[in-house]
Backbone and ligand atoms as CSV (ligand in chain L), in Angstrom:
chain,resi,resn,atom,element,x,y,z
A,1,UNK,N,N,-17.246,6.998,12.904
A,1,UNK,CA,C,-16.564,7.573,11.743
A,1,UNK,C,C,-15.236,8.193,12.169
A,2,UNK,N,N,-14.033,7.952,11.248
A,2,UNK,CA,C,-13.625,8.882,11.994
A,2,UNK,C,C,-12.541,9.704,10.309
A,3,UNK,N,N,-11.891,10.426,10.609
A,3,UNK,CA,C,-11.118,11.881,9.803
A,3,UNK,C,C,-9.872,11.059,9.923
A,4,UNK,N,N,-9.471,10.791,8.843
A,4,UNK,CA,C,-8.037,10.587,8.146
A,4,UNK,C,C,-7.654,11.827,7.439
A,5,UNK,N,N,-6.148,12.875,8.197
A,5,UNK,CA,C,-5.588,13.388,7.821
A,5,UNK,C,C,-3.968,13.009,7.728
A,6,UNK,N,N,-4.040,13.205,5.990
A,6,UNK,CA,C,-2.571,12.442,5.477
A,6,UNK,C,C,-1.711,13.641,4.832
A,7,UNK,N,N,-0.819,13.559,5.581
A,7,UNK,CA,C,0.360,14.767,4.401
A,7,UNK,C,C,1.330,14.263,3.677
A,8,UNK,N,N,0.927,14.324,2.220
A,8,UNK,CA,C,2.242,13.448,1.489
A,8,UNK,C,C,2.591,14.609,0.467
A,9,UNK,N,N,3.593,14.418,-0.215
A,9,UNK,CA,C,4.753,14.811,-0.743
A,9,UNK,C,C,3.347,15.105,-2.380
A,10,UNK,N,N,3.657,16.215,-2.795
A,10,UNK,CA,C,2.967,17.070,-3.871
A,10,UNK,C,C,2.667,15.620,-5.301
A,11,UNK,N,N,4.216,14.992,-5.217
A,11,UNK,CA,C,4.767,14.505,-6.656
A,11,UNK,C,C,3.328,13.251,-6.303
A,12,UNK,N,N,2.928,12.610,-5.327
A,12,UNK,CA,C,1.979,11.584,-5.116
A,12,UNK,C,C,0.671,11.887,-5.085
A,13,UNK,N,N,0.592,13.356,-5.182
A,13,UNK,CA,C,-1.569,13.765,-5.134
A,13,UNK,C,C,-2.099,12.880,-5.548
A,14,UNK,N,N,-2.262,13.212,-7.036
A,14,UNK,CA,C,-2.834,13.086,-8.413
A,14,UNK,C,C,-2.932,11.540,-8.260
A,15,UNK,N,N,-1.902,10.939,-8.094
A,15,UNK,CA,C,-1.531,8.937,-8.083
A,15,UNK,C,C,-3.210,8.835,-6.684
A,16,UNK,N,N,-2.651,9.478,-5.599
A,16,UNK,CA,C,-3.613,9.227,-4.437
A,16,UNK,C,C,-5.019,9.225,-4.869
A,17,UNK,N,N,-5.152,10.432,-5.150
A,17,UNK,CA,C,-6.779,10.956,-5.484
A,17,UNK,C,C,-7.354,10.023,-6.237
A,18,UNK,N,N,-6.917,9.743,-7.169
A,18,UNK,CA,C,-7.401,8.851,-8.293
A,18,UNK,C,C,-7.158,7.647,-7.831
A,19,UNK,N,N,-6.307,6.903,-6.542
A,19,UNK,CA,C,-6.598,5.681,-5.930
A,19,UNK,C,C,-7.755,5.643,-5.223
A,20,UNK,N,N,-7.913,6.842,-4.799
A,20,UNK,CA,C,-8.805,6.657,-3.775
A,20,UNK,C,C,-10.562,6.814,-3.714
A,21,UNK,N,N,-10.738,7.681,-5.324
A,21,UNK,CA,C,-11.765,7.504,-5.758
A,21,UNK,C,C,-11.872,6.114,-6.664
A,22,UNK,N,N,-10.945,5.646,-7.483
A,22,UNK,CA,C,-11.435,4.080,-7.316
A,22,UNK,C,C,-11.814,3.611,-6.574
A,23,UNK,N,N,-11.137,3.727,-5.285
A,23,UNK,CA,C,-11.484,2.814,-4.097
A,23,UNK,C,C,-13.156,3.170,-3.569
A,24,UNK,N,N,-13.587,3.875,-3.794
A,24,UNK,CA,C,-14.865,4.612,-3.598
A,24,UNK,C,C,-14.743,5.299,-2.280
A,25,UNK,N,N,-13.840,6.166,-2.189
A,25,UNK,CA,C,-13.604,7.392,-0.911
A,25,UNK,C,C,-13.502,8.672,-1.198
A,26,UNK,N,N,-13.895,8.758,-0.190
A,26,UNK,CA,C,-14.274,10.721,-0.252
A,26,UNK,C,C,-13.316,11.169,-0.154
A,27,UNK,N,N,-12.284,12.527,-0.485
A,27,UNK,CA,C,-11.396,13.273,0.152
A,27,UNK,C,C,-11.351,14.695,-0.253
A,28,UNK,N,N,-10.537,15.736,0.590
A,28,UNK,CA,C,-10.809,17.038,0.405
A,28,UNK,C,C,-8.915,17.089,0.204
A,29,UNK,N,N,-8.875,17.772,-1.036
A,29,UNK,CA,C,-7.397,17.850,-0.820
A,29,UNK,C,C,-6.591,18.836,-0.608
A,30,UNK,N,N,-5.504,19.520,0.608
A,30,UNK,CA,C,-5.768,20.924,0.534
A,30,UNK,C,C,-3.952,21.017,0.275
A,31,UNK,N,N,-3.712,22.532,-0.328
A,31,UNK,CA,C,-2.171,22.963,-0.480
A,31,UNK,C,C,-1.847,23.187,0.817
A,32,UNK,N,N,-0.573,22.714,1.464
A,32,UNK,CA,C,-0.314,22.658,2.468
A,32,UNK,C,C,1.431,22.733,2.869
A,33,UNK,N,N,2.256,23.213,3.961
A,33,UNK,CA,C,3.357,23.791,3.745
A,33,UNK,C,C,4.266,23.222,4.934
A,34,UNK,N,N,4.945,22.399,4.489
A,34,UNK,CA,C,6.061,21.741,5.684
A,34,UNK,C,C,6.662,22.916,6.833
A,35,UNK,N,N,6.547,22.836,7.679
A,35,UNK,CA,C,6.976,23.231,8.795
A,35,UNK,C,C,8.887,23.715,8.711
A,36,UNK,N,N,9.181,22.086,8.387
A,36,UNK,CA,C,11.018,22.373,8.684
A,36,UNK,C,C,11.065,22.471,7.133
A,37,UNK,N,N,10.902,21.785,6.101
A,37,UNK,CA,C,11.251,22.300,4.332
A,37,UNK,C,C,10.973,24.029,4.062
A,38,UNK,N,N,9.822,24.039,4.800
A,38,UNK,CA,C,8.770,25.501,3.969
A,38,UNK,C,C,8.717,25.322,2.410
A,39,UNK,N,N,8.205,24.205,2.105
A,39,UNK,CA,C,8.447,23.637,0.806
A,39,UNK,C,C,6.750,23.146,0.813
A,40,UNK,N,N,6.428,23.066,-0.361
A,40,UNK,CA,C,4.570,22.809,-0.850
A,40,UNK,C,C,4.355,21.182,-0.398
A,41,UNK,N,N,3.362,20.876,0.728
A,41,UNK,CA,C,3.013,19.591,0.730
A,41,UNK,C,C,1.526,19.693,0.128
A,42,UNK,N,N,0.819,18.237,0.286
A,42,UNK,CA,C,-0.886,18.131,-0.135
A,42,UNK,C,C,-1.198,17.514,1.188
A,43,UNK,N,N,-1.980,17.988,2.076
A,43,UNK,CA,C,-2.970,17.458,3.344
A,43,UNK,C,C,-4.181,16.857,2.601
A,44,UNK,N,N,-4.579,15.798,2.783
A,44,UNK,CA,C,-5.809,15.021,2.367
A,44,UNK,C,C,-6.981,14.767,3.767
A,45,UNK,N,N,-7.913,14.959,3.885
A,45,UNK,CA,C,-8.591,15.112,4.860
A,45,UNK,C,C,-10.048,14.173,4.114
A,46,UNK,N,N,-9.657,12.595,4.860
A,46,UNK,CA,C,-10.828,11.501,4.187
A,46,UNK,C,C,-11.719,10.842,5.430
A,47,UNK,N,N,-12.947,11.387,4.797
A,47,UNK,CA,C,-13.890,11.222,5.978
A,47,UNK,C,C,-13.957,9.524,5.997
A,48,UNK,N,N,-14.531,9.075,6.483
A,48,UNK,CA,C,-14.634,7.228,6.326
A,48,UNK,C,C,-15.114,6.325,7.697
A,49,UNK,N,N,-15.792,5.586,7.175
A,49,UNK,CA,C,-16.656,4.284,8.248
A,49,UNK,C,C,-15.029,3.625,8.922
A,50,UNK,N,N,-15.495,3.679,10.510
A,50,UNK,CA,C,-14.237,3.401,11.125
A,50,UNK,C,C,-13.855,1.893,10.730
A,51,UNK,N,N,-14.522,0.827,10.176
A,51,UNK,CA,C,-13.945,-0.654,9.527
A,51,UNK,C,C,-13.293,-0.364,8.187
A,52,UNK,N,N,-13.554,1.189,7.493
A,52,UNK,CA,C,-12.731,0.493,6.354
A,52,UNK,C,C,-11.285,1.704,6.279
A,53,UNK,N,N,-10.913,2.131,7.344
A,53,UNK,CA,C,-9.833,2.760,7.970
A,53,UNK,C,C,-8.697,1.904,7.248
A,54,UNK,N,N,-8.651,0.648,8.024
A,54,UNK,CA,C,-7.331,0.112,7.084
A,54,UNK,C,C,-7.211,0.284,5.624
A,55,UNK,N,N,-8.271,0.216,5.118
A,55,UNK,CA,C,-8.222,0.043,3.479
A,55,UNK,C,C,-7.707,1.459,3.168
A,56,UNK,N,N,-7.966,2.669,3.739
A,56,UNK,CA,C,-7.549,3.762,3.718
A,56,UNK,C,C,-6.057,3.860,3.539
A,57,UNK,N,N,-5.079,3.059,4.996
A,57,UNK,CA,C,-3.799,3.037,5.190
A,57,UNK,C,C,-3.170,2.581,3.744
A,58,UNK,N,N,-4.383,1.538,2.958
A,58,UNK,CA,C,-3.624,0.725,2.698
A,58,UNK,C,C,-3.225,1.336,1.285
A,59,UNK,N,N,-4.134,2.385,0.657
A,59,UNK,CA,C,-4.541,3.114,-0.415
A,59,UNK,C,C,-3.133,4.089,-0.582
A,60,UNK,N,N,-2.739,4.712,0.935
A,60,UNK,CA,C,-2.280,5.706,0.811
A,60,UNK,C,C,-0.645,4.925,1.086
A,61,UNK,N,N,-0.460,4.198,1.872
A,61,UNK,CA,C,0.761,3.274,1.762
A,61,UNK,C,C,1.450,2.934,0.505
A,62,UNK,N,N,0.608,2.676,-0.382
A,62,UNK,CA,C,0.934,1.869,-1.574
A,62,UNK,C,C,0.870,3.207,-2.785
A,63,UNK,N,N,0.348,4.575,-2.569
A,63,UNK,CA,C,0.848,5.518,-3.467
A,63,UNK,C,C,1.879,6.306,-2.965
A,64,UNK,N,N,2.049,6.415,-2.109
A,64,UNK,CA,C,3.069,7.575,-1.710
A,64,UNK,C,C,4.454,6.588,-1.631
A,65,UNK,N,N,5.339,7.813,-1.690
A,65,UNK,CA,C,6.680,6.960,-2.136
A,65,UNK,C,C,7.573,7.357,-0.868
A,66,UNK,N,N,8.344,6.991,-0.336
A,66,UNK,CA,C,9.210,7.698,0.364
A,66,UNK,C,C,10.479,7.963,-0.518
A,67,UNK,N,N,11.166,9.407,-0.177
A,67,UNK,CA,C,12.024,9.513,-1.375
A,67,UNK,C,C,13.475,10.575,-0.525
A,68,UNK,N,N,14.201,10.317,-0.552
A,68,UNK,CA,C,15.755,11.080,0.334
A,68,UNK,C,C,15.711,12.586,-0.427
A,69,UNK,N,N,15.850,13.184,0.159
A,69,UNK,CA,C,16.003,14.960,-0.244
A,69,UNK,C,C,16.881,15.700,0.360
A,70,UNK,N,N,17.840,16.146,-0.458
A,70,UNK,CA,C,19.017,17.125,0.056
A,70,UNK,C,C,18.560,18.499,-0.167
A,71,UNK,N,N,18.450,19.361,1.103
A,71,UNK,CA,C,17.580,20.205,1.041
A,71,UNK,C,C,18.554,21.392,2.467
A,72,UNK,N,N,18.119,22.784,2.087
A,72,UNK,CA,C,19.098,23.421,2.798
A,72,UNK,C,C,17.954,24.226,3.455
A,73,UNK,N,N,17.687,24.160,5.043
A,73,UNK,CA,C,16.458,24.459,5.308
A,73,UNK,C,C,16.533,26.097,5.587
A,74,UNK,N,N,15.575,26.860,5.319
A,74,UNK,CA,C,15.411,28.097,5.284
A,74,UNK,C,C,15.676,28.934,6.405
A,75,UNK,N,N,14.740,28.242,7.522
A,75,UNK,CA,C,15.850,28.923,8.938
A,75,UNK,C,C,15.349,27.615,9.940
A,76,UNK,N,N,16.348,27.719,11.256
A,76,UNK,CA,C,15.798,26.945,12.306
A,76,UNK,C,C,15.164,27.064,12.466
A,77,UNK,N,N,14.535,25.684,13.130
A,77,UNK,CA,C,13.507,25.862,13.754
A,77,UNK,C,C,13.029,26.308,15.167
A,78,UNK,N,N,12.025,27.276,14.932
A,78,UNK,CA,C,12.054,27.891,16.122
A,78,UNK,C,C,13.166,28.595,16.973
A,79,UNK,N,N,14.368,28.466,16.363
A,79,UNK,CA,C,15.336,29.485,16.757
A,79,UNK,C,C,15.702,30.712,16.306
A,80,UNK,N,N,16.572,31.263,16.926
A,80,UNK,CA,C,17.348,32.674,16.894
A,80,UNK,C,C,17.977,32.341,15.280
A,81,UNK,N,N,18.268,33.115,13.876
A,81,UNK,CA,C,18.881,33.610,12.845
A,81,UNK,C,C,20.093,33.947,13.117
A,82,UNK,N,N,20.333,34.592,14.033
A,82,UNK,CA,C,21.629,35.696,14.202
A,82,UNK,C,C,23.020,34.636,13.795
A,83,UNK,N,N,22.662,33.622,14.595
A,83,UNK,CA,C,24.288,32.555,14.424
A,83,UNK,C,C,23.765,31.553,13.463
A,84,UNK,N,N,22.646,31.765,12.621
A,84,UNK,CA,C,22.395,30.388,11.489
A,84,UNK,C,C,23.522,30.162,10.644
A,85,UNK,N,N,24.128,29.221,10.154
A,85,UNK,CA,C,24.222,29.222,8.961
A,85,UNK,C,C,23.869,27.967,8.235
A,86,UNK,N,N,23.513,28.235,7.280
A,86,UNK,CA,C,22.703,27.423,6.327
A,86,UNK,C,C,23.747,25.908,5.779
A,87,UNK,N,N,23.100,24.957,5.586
A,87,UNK,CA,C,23.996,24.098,4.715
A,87,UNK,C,C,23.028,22.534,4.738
A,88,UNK,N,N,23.384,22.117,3.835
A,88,UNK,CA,C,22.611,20.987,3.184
A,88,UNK,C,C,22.695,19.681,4.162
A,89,UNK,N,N,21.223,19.199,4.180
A,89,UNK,CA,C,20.843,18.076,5.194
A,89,UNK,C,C,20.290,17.335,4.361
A,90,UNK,N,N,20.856,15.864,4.434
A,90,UNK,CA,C,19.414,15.100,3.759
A,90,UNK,C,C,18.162,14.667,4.302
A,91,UNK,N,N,17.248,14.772,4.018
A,91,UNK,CA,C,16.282,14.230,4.949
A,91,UNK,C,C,15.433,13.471,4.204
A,92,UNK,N,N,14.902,12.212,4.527
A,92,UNK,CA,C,13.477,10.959,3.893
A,92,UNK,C,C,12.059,11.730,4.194
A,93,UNK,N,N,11.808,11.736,3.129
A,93,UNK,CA,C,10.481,12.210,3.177
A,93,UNK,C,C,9.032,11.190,2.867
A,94,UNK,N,N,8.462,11.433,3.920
A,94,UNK,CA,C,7.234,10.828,3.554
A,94,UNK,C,C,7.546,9.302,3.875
A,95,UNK,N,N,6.922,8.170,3.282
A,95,UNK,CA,C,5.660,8.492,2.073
A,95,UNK,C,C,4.331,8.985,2.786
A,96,UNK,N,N,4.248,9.066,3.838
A,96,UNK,CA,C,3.118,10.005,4.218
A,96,UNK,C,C,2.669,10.145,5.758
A,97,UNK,N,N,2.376,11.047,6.521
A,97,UNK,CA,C,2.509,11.010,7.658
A,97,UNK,C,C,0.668,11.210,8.346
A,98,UNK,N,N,0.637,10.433,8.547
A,98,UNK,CA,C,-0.776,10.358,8.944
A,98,UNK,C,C,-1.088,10.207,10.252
A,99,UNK,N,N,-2.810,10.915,10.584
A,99,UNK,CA,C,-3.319,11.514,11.599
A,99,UNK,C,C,-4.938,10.745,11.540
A,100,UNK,N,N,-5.320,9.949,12.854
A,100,UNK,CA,C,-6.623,9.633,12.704
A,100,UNK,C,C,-7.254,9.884,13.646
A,101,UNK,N,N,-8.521,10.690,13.654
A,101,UNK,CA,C,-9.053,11.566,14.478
A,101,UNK,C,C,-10.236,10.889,14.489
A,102,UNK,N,N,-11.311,11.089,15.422
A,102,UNK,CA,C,-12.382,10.590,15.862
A,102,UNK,C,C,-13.219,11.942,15.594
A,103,UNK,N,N,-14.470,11.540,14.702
A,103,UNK,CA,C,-15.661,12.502,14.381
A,103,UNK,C,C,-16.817,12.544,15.145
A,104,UNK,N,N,-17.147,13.233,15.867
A,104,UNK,CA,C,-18.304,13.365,16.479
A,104,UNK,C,C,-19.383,13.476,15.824
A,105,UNK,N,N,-19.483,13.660,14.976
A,105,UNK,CA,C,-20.714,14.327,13.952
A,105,UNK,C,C,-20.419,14.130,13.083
A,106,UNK,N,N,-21.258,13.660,11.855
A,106,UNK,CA,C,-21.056,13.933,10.509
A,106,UNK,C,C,-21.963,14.564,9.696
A,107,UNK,N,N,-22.491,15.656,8.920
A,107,UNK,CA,C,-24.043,15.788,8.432
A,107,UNK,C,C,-23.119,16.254,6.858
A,108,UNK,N,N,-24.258,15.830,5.534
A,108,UNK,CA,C,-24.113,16.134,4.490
A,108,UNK,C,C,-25.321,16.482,4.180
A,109,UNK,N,N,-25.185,17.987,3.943
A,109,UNK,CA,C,-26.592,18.624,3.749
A,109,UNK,C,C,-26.603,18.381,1.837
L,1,2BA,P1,P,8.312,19.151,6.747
L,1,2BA,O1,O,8.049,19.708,8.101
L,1,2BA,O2,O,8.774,20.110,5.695
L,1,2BA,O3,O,9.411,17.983,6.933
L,1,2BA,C1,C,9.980,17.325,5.809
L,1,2BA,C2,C,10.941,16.248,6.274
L,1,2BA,O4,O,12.022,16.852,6.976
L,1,2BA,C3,C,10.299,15.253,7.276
L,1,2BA,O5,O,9.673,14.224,6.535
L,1,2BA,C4,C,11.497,14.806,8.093
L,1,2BA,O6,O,12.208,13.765,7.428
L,1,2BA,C5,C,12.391,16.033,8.092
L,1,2BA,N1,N,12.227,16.825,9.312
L,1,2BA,C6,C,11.128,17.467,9.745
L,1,2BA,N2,N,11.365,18.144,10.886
L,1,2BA,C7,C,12.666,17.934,11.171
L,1,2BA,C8,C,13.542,18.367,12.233
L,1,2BA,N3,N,13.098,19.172,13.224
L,1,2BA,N4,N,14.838,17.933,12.195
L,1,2BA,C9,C,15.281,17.144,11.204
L,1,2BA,N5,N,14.516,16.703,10.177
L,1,2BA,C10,C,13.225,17.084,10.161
L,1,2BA,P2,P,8.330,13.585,7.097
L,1,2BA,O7,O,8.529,13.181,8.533
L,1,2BA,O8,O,7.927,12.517,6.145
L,1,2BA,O9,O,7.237,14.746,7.106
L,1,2BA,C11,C,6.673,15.243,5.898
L,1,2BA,C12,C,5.735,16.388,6.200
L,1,2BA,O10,O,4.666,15.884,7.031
L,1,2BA,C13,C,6.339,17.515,7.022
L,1,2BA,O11,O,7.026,18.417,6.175
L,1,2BA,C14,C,5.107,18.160,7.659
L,1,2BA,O12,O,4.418,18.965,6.713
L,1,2BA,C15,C,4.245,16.925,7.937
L,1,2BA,N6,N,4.439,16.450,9.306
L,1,2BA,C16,C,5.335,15.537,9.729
L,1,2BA,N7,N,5.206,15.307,11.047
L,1,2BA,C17,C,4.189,16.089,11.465
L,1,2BA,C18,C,3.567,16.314,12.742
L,1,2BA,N8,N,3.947,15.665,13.855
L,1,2BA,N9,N,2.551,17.208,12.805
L,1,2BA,C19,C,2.131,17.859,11.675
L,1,2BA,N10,N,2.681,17.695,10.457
L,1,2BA,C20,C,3.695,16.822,10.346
């Protein structure tokens, strides 16, 4: 088995979730917060039989959008403030950045 964790862009949940329970898959969907935006993402965390993994990719490929965003980021990253100054970057977001992890265990009580 293994843990598909996907972070896509807020505007694609709702499209996902509802692909993916058609598709007959489980998922936990949690509010979740970009690192360099500090802007609202959705983390999806879908448990699943390691053969139907692709069908997973293929679910979440085909809802999420990738989309260009001019966006003025709040502070560096991981740097010093003192000499920031702020000003507009575009950056592509998404359509979704995904993580596949290997489950040791699974129990559903
Ligand atoms: P954010 O960290 O808010 O990043 C949003 C978008 O900003 C990224 O889109 C990327 O295009 C750009 N970006 C991020 N860090 C940057 C940097 N240091 N310099 C220049 N541009 C930067 P995506 O790559 O599609 O990522 C969308 C969201 O997925 C991220 O939101 C973050 O929440 C998550 N993510 C991406 N890579 C990750 C990773 N390696 N580990 C954990 N989460 C990740």
């Amino acid at each position: 088995m293994k843990l598909v964790i996907a972070v896509i862009q807020d505007k694609d949940s709702n499209r996902l979730s509802n692909a993916l329970v058609r598709e007959g898959f489980r998922a936990t969907k949690l509010a979740s917060t970009g690192g360099f935006l500090r802007a609202g993402n959705t983390t999806f965390m879908i448990g699943v039989e390691d053969e139907r993994v692709h069908e997973v990719f293929n679910v979440i490929s085909s809802n999420c959008k990738v989309r260009d965003q001019l966006v003025t980021p709040v502070s560096p990253m991981g740097g010093s403030t003192d000499s920031y100054i702020p000003f507009p970057v575009e950056v592509q977001i998404g359509g979704a950045t995904v993580f596949v992890v290997p489950v040791e265990r699974f129990e559903h009580f």
